[in-house]
ChimeraX commands (.cxc) that place a marker at each C-alpha (Angstrom):
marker #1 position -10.12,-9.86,1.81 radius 0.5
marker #1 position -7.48,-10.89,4.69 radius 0.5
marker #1 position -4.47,-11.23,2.25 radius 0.5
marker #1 position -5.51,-7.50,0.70 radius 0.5
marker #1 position -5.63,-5.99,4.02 radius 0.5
marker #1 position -2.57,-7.84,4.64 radius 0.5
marker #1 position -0.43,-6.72,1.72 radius 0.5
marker #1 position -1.69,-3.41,2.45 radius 0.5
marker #1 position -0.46,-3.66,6.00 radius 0.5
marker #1 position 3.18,-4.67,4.17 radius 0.5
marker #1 position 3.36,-1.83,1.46 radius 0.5
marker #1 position 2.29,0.59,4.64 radius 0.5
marker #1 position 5.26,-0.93,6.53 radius 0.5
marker #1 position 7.71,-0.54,3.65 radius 0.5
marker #1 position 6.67,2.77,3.48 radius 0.5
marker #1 position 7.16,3.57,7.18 radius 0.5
marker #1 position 10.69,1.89,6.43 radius 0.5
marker #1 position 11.68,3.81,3.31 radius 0.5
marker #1 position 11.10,7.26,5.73 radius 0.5
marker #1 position 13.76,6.48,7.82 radius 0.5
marker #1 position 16.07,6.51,4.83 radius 0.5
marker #1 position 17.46,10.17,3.88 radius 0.5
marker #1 position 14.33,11.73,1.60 radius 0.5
marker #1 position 15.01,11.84,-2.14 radius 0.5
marker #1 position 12.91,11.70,-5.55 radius 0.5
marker #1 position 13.46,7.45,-5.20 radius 0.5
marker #1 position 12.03,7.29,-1.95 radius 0.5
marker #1 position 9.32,9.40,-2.74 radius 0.5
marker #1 position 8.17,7.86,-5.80 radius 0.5
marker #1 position 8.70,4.08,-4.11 radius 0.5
marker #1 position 6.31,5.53,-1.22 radius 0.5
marker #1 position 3.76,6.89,-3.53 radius 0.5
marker #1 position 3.91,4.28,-5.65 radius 0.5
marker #1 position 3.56,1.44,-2.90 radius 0.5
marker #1 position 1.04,3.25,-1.43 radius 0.5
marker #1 position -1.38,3.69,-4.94 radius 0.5
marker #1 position -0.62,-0.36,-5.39 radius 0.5
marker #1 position -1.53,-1.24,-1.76 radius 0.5
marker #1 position -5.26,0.49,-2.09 radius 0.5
marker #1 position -5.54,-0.80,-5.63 radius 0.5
marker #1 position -4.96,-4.33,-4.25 radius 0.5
marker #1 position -8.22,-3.15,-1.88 radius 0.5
marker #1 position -10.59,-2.36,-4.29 radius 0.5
marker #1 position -11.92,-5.57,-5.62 radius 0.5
marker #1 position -11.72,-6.91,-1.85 radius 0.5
marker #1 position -13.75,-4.00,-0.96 radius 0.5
marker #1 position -16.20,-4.02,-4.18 radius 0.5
marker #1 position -17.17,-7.94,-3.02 radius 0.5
marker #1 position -17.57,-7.08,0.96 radius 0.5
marker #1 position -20.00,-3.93,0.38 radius 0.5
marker #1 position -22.03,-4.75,-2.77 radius 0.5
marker #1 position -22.06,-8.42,-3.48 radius 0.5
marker link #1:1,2 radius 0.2
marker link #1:2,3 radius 0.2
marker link #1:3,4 radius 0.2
marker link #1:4,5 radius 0.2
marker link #1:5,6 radius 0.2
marker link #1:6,7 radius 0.2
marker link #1:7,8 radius 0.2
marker link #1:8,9 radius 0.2
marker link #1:9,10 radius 0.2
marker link #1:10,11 radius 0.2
marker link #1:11,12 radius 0.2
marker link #1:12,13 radius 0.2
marker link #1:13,14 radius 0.2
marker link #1:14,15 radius 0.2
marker link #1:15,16 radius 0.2
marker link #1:16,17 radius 0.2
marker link #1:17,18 radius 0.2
marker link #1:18,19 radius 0.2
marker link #1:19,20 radius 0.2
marker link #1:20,21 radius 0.2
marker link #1:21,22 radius 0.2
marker link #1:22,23 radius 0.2
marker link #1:23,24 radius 0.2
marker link #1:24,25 radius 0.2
marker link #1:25,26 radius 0.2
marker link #1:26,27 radius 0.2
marker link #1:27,28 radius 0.2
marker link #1:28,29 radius 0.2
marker link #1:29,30 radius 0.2
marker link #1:30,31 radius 0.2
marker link #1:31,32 radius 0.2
marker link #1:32,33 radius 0.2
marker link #1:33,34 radius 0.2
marker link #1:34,35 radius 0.2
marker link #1:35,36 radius 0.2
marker link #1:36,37 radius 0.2
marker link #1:37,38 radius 0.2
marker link #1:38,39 radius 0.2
marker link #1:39,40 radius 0.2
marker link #1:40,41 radius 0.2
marker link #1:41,42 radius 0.2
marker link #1:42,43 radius 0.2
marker link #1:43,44 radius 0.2
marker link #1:44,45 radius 0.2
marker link #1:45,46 radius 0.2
marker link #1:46,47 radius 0.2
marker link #1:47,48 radius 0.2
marker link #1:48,49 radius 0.2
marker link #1:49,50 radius 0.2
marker link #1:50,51 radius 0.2
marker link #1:51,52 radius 0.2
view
């Protein structure tokens, strides 16, 4: 669970990085996209600490 929430933490940080950069289509699909693959990375984490 700690290294989920932690690469979580690092594709929210990334994120926060890539909107200081001047907005375009890359940025925005790089932020969507890191943001879909940091709460995927949750979901089995998540699935083990609430119903297992």
């Amino acid at each position: 669970m700690t290294i989920a929430i932690v690469f979580l933490f690092l594709c929210l940080l990334i994120i926060r990085l890539l909107s200081t950069l001047e907005q375009d289509l890359v940025n925005t699909m790089l932020s969507e996209g890191l943001t879909i693959i940091g709460w995927v990375a949750m979901w089995e984490p998540v699935y083990v600490f609430l119903y297992r």
